[in-house]
PyMOL Python script that loads the backbone (N, CA, C, O; Angstrom):
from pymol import cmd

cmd.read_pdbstr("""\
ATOM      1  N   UNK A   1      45.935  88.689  12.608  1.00  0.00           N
ATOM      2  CA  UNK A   1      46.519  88.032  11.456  1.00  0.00           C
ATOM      3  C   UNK A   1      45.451  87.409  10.567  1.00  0.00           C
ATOM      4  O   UNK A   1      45.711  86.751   9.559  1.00  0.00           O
ATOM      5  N   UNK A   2      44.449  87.622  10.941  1.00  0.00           N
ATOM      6  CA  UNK A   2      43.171  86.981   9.882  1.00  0.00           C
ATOM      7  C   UNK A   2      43.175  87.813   8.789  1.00  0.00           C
ATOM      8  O   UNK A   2      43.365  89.026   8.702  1.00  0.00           O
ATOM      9  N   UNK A   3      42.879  86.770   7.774  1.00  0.00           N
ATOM     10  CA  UNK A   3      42.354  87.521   6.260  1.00  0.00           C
ATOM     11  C   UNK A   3      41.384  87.074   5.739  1.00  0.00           C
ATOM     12  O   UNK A   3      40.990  85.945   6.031  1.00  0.00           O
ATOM     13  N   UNK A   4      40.772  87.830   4.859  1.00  0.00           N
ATOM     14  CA  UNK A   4      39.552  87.135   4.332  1.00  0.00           C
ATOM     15  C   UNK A   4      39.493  86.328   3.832  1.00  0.00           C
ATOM     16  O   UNK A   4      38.417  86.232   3.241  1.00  0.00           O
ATOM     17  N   UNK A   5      40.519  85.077   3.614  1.00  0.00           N
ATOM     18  CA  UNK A   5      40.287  83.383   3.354  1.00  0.00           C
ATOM     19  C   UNK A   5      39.727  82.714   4.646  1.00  0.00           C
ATOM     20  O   UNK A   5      39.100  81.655   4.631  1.00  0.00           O
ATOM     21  N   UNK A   6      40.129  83.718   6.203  1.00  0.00           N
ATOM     22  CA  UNK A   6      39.872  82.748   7.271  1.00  0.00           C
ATOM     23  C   UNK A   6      38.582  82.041   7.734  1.00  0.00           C
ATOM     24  O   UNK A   6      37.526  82.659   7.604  1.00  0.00           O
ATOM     25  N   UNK A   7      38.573  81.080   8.144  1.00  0.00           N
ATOM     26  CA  UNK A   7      37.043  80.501   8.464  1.00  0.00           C
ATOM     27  C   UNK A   7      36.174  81.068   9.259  1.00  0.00           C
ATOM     28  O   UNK A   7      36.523  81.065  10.440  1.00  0.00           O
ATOM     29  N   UNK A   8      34.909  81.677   8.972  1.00  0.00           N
ATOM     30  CA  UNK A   8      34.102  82.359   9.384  1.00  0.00           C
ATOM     31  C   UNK A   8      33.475  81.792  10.741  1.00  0.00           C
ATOM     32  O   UNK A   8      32.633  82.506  11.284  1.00  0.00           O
ATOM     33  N   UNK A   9      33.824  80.519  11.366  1.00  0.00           N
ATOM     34  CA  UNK A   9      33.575  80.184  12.189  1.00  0.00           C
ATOM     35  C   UNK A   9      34.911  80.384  13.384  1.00  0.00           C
ATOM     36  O   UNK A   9      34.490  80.526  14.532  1.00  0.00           O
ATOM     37  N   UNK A  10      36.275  80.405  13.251  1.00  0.00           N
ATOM     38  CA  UNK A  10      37.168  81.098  13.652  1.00  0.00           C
ATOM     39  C   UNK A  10      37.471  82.103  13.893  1.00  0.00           C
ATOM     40  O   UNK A  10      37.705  82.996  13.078  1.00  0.00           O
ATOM     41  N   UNK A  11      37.550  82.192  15.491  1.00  0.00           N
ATOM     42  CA  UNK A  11      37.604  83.604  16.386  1.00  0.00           C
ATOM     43  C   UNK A  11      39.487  84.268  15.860  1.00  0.00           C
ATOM     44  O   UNK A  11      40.425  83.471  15.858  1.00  0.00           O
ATOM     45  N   UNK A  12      39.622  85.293  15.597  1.00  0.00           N
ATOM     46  CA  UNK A  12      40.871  85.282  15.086  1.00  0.00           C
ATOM     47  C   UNK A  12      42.039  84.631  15.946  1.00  0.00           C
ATOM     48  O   UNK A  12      42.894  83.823  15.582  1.00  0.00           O
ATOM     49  N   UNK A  13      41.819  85.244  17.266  1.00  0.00           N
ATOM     50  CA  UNK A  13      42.608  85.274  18.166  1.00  0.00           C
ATOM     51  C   UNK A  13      43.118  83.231  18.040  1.00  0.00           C
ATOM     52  O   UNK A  13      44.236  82.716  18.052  1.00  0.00           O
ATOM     53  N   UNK A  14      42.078  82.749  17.960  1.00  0.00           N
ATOM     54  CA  UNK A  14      42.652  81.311  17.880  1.00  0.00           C
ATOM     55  C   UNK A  14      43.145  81.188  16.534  1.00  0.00           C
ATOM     56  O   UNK A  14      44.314  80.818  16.420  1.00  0.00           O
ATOM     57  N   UNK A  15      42.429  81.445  15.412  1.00  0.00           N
ATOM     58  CA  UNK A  15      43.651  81.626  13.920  1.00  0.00           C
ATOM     59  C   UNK A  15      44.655  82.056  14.571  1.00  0.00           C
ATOM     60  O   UNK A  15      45.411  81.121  14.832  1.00  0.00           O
ATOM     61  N   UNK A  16      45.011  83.023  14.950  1.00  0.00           N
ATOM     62  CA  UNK A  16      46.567  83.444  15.075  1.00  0.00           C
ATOM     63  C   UNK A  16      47.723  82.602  16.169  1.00  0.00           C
ATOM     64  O   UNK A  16      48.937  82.406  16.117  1.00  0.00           O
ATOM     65  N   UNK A  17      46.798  82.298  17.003  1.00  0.00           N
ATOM     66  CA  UNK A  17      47.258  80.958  17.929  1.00  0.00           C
ATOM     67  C   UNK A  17      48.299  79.931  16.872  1.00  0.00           C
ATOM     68  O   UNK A  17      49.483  79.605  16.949  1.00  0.00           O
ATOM     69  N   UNK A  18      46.894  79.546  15.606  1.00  0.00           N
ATOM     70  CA  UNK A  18      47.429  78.054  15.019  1.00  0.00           C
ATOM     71  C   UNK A  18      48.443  78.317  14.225  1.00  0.00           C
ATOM     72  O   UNK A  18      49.331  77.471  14.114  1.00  0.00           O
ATOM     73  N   UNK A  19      48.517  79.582  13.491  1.00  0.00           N
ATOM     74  CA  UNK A  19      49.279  80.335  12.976  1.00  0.00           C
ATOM     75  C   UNK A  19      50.710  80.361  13.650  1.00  0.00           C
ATOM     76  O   UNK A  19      51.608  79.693  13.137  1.00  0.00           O
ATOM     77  N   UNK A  20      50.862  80.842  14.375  1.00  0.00           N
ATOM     78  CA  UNK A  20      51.885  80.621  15.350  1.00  0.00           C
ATOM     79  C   UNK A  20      52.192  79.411  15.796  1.00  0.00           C
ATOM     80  O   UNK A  20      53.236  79.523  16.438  1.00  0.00           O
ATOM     81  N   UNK A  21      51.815  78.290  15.788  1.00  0.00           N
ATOM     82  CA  UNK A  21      51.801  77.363  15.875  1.00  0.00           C
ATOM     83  C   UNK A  21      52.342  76.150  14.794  1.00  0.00           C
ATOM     84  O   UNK A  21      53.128  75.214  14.943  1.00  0.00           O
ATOM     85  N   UNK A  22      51.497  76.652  13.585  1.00  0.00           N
ATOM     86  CA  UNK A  22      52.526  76.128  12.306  1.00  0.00           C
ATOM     87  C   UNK A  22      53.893  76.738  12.499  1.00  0.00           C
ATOM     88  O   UNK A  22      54.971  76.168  12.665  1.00  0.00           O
ATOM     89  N   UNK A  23      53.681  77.692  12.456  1.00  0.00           N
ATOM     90  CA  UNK A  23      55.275  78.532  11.912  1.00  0.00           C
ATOM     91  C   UNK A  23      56.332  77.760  13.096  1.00  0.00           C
ATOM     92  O   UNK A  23      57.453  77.608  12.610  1.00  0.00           O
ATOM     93  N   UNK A  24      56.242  77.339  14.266  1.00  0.00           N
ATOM     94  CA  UNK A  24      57.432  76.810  14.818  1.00  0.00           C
ATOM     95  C   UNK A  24      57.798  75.423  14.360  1.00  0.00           C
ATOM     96  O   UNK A  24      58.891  74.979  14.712  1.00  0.00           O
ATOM     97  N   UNK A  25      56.956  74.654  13.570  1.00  0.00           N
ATOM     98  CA  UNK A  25      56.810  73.399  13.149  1.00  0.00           C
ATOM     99  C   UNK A  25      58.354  73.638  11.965  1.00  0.00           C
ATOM    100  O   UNK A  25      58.848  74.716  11.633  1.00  0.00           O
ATOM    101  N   UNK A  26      58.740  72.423  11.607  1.00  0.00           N
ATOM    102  CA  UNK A  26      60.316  72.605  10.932  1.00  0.00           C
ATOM    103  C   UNK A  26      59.551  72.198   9.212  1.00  0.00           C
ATOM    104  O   UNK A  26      58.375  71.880   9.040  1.00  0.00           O
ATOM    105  N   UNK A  27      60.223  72.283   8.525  1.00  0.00           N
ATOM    106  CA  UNK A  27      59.522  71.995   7.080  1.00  0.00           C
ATOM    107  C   UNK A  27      59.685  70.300   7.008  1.00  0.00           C
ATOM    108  O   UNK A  27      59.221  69.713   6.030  1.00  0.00           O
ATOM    109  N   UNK A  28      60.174  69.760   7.784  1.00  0.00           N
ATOM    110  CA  UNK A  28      59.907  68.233   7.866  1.00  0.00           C
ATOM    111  C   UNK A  28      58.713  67.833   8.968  1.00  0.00           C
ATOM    112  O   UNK A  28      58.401  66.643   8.994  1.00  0.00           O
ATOM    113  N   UNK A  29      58.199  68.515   9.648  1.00  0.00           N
ATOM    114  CA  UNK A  29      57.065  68.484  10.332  1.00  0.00           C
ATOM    115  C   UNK A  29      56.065  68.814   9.627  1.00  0.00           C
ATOM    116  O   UNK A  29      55.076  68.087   9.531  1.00  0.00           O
ATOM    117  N   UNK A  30      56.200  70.186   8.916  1.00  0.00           N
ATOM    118  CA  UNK A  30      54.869  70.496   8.079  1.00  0.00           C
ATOM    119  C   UNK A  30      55.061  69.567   7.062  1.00  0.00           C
ATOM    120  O   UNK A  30      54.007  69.066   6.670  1.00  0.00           O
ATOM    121  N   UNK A  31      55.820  69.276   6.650  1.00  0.00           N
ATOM    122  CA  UNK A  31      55.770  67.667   5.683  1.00  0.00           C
ATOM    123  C   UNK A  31      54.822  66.641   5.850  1.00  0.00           C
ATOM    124  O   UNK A  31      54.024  66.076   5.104  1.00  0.00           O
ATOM    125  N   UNK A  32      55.097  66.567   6.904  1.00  0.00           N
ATOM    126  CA  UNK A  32      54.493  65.238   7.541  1.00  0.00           C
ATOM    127  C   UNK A  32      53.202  65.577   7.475  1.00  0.00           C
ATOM    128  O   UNK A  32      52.450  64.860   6.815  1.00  0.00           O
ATOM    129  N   UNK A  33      52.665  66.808   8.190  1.00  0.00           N
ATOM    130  CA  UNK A  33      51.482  66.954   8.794  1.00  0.00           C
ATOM    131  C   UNK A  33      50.697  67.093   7.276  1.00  0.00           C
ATOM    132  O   UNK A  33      49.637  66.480   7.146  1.00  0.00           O
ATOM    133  N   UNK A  34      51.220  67.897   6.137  1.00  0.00           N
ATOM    134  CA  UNK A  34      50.213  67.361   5.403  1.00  0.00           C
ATOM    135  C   UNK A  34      50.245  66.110   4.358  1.00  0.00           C
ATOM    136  O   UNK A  34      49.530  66.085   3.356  1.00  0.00           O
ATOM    137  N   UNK A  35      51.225  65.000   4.733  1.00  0.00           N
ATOM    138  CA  UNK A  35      50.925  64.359   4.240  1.00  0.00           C
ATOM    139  C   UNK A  35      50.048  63.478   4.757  1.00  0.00           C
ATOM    140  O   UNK A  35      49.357  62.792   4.004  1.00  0.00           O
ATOM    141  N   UNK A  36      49.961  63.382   6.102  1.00  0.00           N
ATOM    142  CA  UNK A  36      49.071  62.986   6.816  1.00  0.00           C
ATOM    143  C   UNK A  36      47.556  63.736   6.694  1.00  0.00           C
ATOM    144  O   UNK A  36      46.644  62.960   6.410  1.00  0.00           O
ATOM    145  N   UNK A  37      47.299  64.718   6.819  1.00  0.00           N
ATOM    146  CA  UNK A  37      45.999  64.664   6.116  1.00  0.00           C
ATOM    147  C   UNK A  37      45.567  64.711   4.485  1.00  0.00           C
ATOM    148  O   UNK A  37      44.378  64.834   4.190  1.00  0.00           O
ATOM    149  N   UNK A  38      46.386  64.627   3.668  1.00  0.00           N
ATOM    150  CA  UNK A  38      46.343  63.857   2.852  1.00  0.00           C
ATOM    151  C   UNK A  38      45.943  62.436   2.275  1.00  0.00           C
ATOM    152  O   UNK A  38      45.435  62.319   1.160  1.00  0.00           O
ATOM    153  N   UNK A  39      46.200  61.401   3.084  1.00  0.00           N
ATOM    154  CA  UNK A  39      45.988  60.368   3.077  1.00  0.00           C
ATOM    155  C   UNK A  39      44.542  60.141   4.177  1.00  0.00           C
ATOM    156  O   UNK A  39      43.754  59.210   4.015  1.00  0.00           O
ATOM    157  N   UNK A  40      44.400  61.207   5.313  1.00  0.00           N
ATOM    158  CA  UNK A  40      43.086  60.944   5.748  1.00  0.00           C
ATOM    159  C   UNK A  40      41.984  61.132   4.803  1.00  0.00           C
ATOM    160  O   UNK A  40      40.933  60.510   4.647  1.00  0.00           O
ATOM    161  N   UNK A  41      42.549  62.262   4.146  1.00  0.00           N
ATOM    162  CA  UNK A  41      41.462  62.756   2.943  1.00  0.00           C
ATOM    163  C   UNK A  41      40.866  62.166   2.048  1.00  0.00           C
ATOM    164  O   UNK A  41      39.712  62.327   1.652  1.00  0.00           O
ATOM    165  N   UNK A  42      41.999  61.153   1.558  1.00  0.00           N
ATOM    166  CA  UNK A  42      41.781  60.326   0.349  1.00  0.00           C
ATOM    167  C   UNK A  42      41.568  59.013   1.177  1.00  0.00           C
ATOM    168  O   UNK A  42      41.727  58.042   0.438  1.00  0.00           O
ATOM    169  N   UNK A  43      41.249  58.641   2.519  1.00  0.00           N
ATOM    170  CA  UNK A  43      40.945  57.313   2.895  1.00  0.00           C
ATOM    171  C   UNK A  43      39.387  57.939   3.171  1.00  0.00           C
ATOM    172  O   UNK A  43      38.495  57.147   2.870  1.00  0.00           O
ATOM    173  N   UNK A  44      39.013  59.036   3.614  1.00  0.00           N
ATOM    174  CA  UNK A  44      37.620  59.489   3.358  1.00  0.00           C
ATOM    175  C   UNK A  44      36.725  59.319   2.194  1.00  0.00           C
ATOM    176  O   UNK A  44      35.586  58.850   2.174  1.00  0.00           O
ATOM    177  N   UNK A  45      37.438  59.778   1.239  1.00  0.00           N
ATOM    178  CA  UNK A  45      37.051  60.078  -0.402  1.00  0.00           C
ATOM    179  C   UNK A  45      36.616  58.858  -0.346  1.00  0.00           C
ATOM    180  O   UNK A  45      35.413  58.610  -0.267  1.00  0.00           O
ATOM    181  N   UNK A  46      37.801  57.684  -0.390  1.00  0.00           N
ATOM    182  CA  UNK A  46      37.755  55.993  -0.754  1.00  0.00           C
ATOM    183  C   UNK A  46      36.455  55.737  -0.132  1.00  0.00           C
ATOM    184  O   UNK A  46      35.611  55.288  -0.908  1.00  0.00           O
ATOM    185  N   UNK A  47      36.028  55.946   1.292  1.00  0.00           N
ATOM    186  CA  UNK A  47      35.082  55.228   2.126  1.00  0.00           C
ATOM    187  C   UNK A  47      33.836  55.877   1.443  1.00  0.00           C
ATOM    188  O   UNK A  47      32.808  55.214   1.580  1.00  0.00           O
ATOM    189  N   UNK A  48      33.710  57.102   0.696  1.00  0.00           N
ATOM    190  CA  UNK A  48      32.454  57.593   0.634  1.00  0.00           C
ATOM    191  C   UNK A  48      32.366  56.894  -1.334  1.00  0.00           C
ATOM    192  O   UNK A  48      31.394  56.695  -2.063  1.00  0.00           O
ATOM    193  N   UNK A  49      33.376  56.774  -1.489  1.00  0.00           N
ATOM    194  CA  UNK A  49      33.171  56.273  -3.159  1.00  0.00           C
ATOM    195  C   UNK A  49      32.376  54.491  -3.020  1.00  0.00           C
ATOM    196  O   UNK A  49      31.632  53.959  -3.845  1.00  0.00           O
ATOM    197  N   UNK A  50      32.838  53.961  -1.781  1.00  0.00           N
ATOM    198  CA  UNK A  50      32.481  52.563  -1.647  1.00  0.00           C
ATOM    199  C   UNK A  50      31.250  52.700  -1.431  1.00  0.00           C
ATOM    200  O   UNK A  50      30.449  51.944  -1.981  1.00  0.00           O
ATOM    201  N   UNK A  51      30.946  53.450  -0.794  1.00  0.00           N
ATOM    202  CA  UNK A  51      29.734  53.472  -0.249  1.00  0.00           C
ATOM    203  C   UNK A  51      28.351  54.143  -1.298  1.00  0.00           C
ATOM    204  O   UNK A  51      27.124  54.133  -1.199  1.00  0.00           O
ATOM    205  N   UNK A  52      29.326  54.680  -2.278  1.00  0.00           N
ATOM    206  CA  UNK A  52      28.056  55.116  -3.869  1.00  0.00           C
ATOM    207  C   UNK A  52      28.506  53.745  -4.823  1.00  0.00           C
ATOM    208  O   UNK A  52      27.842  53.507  -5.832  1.00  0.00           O
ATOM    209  N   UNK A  53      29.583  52.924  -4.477  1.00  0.00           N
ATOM    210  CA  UNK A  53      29.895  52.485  -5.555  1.00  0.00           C
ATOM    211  C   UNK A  53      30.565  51.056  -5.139  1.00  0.00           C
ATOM    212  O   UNK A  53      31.734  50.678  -5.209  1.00  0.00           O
ATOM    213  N   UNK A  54      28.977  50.182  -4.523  1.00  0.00           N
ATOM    214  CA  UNK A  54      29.528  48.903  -3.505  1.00  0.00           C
ATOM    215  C   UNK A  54      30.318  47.799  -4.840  1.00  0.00           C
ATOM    216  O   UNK A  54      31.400  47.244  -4.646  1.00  0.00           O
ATOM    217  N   UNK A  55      29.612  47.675  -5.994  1.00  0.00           N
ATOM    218  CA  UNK A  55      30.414  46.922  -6.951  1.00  0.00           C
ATOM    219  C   UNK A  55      31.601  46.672  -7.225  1.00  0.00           C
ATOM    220  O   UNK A  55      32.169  45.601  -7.441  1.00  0.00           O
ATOM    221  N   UNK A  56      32.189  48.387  -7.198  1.00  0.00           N
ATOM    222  CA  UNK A  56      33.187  48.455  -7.880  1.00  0.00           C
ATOM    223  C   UNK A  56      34.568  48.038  -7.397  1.00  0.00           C
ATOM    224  O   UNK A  56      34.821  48.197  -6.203  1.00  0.00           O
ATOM    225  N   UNK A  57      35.792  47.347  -8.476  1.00  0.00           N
ATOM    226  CA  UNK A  57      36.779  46.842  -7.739  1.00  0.00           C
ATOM    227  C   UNK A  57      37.980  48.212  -7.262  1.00  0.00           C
ATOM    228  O   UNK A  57      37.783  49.419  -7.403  1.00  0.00           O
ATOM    229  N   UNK A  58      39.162  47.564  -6.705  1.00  0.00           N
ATOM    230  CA  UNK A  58      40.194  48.523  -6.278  1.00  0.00           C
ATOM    231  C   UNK A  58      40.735  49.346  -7.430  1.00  0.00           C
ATOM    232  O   UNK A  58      41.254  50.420  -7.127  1.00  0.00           O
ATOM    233  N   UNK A  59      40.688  48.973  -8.802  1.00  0.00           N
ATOM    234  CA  UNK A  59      41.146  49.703  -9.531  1.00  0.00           C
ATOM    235  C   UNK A  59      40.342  50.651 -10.163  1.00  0.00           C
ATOM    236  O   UNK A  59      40.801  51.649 -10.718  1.00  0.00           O
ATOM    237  N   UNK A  60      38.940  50.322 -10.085  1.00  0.00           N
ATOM    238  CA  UNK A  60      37.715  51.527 -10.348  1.00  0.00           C
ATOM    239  C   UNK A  60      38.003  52.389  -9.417  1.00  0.00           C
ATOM    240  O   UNK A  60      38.674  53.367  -9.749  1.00  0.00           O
ATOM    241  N   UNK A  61      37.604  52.257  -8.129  1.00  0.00           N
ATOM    242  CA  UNK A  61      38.321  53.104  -6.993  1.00  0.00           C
ATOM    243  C   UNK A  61      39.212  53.980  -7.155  1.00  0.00           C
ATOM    244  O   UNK A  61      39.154  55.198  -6.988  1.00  0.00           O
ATOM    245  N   UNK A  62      40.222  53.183  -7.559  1.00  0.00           N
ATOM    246  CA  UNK A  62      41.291  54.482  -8.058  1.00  0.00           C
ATOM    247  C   UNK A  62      41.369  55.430  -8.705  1.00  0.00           C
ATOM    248  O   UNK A  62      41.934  56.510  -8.535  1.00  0.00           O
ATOM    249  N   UNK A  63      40.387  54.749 -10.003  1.00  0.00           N
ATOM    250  CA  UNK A  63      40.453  55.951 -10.990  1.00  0.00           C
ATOM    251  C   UNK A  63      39.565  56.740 -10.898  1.00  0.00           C
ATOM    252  O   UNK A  63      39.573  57.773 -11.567  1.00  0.00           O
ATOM    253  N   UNK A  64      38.481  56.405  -9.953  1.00  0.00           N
ATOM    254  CA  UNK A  64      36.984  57.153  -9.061  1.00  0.00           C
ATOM    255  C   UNK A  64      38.203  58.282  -8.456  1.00  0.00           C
ATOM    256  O   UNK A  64      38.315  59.421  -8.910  1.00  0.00           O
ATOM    257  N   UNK A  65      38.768  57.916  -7.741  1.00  0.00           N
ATOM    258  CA  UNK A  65      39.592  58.630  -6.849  1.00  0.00           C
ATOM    259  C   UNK A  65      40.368  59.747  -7.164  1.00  0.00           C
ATOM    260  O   UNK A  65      40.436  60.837  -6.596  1.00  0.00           O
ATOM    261  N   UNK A  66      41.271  59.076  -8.711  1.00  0.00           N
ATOM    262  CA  UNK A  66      42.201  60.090  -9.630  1.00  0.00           C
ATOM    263  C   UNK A  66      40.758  60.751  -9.944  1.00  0.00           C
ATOM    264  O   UNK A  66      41.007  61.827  -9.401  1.00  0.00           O
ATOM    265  N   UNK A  67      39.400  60.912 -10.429  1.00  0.00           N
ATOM    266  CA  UNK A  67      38.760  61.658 -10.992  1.00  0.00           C
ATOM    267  C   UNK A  67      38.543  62.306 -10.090  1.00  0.00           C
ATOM    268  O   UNK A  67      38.093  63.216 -10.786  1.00  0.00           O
ATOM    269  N   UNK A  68      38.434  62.747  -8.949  1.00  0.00           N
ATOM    270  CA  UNK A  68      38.282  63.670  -7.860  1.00  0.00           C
ATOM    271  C   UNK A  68      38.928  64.826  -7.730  1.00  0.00           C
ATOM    272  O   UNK A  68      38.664  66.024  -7.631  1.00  0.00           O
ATOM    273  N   UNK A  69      40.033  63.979  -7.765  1.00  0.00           N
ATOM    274  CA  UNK A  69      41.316  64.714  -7.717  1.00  0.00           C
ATOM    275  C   UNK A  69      41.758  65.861  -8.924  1.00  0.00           C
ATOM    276  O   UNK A  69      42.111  67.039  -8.870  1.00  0.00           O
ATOM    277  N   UNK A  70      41.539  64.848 -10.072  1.00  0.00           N
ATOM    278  CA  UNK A  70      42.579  65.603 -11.183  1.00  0.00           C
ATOM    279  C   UNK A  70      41.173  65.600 -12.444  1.00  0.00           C
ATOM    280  O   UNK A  70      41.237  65.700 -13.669  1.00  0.00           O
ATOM    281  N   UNK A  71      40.225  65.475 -11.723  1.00  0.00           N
ATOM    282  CA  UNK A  71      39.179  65.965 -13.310  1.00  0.00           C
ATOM    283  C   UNK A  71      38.788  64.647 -13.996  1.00  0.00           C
ATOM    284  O   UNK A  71      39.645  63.765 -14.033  1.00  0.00           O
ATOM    285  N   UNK A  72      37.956  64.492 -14.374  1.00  0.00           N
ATOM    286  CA  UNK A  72      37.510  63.592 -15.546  1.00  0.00           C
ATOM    287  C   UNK A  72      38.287  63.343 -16.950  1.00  0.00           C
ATOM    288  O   UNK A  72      38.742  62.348 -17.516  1.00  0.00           O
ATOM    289  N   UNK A  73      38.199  65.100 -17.313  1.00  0.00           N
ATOM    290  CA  UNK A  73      39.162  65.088 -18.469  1.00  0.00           C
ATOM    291  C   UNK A  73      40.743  64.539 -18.761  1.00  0.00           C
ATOM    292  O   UNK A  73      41.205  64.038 -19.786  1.00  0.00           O
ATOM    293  N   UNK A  74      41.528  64.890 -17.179  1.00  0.00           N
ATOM    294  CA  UNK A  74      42.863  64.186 -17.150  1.00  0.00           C
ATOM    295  C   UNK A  74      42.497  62.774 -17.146  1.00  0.00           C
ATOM    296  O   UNK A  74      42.693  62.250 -18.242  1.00  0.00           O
ATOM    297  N   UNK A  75      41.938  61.854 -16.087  1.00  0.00           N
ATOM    298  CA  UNK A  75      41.950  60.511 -16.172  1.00  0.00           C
ATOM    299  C   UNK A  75      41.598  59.889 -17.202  1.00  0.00           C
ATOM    300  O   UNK A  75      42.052  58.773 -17.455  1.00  0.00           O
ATOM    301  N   UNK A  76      40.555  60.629 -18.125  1.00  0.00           N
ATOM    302  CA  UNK A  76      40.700  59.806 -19.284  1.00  0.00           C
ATOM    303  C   UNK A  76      41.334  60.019 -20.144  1.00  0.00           C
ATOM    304  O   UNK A  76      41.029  59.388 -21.156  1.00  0.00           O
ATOM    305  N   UNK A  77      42.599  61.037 -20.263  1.00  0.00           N
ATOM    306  CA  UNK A  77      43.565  61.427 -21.206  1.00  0.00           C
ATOM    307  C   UNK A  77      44.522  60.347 -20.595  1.00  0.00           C
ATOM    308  O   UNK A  77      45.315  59.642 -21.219  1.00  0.00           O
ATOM    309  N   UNK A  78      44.297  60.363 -19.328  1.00  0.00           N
ATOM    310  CA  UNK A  78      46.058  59.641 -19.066  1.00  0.00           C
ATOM    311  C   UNK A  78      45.824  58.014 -19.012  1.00  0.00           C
ATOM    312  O   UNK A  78      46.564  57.231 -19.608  1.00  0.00           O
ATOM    313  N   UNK A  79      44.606  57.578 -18.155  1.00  0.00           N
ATOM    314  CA  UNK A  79      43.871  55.855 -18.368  1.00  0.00           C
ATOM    315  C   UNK A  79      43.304  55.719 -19.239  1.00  0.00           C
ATOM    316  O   UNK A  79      43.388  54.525 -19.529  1.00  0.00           O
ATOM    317  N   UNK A  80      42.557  56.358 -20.105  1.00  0.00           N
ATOM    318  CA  UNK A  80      41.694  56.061 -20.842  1.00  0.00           C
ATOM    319  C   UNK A  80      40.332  55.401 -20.304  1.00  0.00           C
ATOM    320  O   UNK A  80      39.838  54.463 -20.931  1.00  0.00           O
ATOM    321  N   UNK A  81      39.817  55.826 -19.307  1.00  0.00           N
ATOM    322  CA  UNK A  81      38.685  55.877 -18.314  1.00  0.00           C
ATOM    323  C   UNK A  81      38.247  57.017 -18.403  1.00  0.00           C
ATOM    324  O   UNK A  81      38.920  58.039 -18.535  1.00  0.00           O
ATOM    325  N   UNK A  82      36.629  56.894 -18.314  1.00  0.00           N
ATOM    326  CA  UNK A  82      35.694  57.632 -17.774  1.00  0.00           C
ATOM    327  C   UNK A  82      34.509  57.278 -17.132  1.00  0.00           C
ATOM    328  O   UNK A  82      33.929  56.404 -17.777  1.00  0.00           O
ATOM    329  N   UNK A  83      33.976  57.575 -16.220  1.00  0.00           N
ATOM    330  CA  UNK A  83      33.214  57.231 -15.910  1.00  0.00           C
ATOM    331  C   UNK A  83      31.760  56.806 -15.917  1.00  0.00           C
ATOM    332  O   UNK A  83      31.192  57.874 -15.686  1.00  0.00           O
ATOM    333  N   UNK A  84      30.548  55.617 -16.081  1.00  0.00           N
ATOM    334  CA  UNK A  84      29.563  55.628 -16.836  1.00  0.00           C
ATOM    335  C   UNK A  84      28.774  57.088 -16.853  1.00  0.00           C
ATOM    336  O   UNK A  84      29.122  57.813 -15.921  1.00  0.00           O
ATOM    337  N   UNK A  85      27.989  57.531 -17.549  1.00  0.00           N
ATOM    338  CA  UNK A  85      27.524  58.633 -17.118  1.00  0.00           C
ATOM    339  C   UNK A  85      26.147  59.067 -16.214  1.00  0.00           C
ATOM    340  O   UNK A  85      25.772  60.172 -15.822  1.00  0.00           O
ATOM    341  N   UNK A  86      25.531  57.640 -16.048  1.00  0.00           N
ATOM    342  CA  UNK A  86      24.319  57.994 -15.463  1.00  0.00           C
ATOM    343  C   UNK A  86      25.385  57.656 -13.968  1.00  0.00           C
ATOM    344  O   UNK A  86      24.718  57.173 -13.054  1.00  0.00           O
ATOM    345  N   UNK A  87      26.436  57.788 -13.733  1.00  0.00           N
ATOM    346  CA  UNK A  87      27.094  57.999 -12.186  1.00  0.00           C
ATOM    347  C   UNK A  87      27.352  56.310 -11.734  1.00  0.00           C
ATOM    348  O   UNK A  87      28.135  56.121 -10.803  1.00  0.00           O
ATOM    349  N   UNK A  88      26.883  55.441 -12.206  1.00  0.00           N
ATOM    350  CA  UNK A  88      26.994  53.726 -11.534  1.00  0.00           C
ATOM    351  C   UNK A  88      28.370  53.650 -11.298  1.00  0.00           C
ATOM    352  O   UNK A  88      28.861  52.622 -10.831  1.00  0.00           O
TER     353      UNK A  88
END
""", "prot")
cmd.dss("prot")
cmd.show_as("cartoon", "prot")
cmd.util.cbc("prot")
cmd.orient("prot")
């Protein structure tokens, strides 16, 4: 069941394992599961933005965060933020 998106470090036989493995999960399980790494993702993002960017308050953060996510160009269409440009 591997295709050429699969991770080159993944033996198929275990792709097709996990594969099989999602698929018995109910669509309120796979719900969950990625909203849960979702929020690991973006509590990662947060820890590595603090850590370029010890100054900054919770609402810089955020919009550090929305710029990750959704582009420079959206956050400052939708906040009217951008970020300094030498990166501070």
């Amino acid at each position: 069941m591997a295709t050429g998106n699969s991770p080159s470090d993944t033996a198929p036989e275990v792709l097709e394992a996990q594969v099989r493995l999602v698929a018995r999960l109910t669509p309120a399980e796979r719900a969950r599961r990625v909203r849960d790494l979702t929020v690991a993702a973006s509590t990662l993002a947060l820890v590595g933005l603090r850590q370029r960017h010890p100054r900054a308050d919770e609402a810089e953060l955020f919009l550090r965060l929305a710029a990750l996510r959704l582009g420079g160009d959206v956050v400052e269409r939708v906040y009217g933020w951008r970020a300094p440009p030498d990166g501070a």
